[in-house]
C-alpha positions as CSV (number, residue, x, y, z in Angstrom):
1,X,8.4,-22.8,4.5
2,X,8.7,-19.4,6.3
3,X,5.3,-18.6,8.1
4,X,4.0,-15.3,8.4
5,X,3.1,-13.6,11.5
6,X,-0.7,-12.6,11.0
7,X,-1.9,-10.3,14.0
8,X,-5.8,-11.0,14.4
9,X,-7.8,-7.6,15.4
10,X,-10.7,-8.3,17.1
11,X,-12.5,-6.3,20.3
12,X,-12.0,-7.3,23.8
13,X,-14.0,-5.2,25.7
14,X,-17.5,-5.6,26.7
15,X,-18.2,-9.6,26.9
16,X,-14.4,-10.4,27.2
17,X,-15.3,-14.0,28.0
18,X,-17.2,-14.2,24.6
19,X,-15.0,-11.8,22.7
20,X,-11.9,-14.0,23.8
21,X,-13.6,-17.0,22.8
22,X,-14.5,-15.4,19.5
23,X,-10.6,-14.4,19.0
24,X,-9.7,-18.1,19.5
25,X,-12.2,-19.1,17.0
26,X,-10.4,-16.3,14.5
27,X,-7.3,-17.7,15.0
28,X,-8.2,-21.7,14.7
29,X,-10.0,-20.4,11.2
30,X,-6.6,-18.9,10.2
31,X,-4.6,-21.8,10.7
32,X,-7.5,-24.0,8.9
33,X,-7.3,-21.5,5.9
34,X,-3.7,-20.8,5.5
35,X,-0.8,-23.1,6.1
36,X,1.5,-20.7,6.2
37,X,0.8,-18.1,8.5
38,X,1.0,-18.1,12.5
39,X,-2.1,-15.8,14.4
40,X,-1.2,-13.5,16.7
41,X,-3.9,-12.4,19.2
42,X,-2.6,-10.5,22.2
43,X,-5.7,-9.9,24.1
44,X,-6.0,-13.6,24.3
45,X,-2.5,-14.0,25.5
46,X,-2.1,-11.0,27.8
47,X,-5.9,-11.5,29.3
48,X,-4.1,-14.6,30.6
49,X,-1.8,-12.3,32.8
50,X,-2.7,-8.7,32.8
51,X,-6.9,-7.6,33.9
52,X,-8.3,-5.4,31.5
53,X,-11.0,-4.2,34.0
54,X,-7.7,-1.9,35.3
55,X,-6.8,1.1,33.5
56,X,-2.6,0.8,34.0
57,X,-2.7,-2.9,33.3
58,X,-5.2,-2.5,30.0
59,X,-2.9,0.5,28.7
60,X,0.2,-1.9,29.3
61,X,-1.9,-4.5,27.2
62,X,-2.5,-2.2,24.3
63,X,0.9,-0.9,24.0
64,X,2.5,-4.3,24.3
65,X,0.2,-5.1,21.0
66,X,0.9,-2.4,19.6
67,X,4.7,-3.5,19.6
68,X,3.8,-6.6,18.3
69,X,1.6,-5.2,15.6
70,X,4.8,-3.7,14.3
71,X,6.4,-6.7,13.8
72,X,4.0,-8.6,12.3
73,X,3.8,-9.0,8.3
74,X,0.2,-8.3,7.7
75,X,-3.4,-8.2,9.8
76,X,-6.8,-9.8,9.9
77,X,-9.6,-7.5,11.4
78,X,-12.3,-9.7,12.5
79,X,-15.5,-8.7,12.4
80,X,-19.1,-8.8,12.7
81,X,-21.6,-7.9,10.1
């Protein structure tokens, strides 16, 4: 079966150790709730690599998930209510 790429929107800033945590936690509940997709989190990924607290390296960030937000066959915004 062909998965689909689901990009998971969810905020970084603020409390990025809690808001990267949370993103995990989005994209493990993905996986649990659909066996055929494949979550796609960039700020998890690139916080591996790039800092956020700079402004060239957060701007590189966004527009390398922007890229992959065009690729991708649908989105999940997660959020708090």
């Amino acid at each position: 079966m062909r998965k689909k790429l689901v990009y998971i929107c969810s905020p970084c800033r603020g409390d990025i150790e809690k808001n990267i945590e949370k993103a995990q936690r989005y994209c493990r509940e993905a996986v649990e709730l659909w066996d055929d997709v494949i979550p796609i989190a960039p700020h998890v990924y690139f916080t591996q690599f790039l800092d956020d607290a700079k402004q060239e390296e957060r701007a590189a960030g966004m527009d390398m998930g922007l890229s992959l937000l065009a690729v991708s066959y649908t989105h999940l915004r997660a959020h708090e209510t």
